[in-house]
C-alpha positions in Angstrom: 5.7 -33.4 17.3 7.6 -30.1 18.8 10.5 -30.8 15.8 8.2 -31.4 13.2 6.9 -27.5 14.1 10.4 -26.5 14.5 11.2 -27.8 11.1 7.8 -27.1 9.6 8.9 -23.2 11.0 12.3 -23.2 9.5 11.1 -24.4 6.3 8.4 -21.7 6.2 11.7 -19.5 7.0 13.6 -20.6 4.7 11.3 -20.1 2.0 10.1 -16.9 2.6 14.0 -15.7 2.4 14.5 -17.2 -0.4 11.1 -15.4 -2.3 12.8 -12.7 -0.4 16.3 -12.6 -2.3 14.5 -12.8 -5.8 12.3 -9.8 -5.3 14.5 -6.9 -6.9 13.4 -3.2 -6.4 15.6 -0.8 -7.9 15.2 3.1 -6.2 14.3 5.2 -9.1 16.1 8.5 -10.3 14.6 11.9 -9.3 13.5 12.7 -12.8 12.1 9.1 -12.8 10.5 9.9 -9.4 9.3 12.7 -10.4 7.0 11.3 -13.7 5.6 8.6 -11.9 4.7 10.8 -9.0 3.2 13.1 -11.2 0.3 10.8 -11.5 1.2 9.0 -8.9 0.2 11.5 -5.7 -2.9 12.2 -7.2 -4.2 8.9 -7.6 -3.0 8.6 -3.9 -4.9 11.4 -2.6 -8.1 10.2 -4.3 -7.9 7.1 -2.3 -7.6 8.6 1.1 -9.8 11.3 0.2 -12.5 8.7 -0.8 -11.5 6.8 2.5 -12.3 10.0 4.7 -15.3 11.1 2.9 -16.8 7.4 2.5 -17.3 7.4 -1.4 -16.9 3.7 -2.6 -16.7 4.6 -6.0 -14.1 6.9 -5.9 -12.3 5.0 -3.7 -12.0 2.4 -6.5 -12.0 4.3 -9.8 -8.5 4.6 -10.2 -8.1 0.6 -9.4 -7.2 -1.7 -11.8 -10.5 -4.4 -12.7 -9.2 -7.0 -10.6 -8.0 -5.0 -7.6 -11.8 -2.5 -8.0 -13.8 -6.7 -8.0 -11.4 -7.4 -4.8 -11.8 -4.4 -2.7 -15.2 -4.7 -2.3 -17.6 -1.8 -0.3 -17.8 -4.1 2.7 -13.8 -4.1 2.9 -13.7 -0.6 2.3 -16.0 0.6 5.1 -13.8 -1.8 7.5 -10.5 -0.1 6.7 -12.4 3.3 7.0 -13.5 2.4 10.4 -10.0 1.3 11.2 -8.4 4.3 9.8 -10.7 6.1 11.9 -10.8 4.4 15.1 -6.8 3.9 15.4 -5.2 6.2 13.5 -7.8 9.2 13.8 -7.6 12.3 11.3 -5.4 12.2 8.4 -2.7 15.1 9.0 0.1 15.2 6.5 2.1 12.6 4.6 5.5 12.5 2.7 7.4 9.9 0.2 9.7 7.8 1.8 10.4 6.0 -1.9 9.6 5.4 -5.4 10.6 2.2 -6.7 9.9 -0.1 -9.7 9.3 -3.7 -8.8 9.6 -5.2 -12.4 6.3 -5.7 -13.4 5.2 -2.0 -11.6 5.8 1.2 -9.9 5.7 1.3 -6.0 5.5 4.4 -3.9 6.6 4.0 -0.5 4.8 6.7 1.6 5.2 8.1 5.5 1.5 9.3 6.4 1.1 11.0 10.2 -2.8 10.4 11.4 -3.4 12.2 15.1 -3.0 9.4 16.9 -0.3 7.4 14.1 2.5 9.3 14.0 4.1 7.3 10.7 1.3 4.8 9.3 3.3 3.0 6.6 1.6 3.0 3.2 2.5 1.3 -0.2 0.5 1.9 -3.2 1.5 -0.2 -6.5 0.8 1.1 -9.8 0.4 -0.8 -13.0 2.8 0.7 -15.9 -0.1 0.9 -18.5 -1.2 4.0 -20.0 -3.3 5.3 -18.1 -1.6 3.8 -14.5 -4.0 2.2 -12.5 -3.7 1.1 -8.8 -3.1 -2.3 -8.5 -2.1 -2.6 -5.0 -2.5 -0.8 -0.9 -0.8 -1.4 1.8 -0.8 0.2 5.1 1.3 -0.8 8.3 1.6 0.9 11.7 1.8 -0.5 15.1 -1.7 1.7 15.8 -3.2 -0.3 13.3 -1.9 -3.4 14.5 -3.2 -3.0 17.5 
């Protein structure tokens, strides 16, 4: 039984390095940086600005269809409440990164909440015209918590 787990583990391991390896993100130039930021910061501001204020729909208008359908109002109140409870007023934020994936365009972001000093956030962004949000990440030890 315990080296079936064991195994089971390393396999899981094993896999997850390899799907690892495969994913190539390539750091984009400043001038690249610079155009996808350009809508990029907005967009990222209107979530968060949404998220403090509590409006749904502008939290989603600037998600792609399947991303808006996914994040639904019930999931959006719970991440405000979490923002709110363990990472407390939003305060400042800077770009750790801007990277494209492949498929899409990834800002890597350092935000500082009063009682998060770095809360880890990654928003995707399709490369359509317009960009739309496709996915949000956030990752702290705060929030973890």
């Amino acid at each position: 039984m315990k080296k079936t787990l064991y195994f089971s583990i390393g396999l899981l391991l094993a896999a997850s390095l390899l799907v690892g390896c495969g994913t190539k993100e390539r750091v984009l130039s400043t001038e690249e940086q610079a155009t996808v930021l350009a809508y990029a910061d907005p967009m990222t501001d209107d979530l968060f600005t949404a998220l403090a204020s509590g409006s749904y729909s502008d939290f989603v208008k600037d998600m792609e269809e399947e991303m808006a359908d996914a994040s639904t109002e019930v999931s959006f109140n719970s991440l405000r409440d979490l923002l709110s409870t363990k990472a407390g007023t939003y305060i400042s934020r800077s770009v750790k990164s801007v990277v494209d994936t492949g498929e899409y365009y990834a800002v890597n972001y350092a935000f500082v909440y009063e009682k998060s000093p770095e809360v880890t956030v990654r928003v995707v962004f399709t490369k359509t015209d317009p960009p739309k949000v496709t996915g949000l990440w956030l990752n702290s030890p705060e929030l973890a918590k």
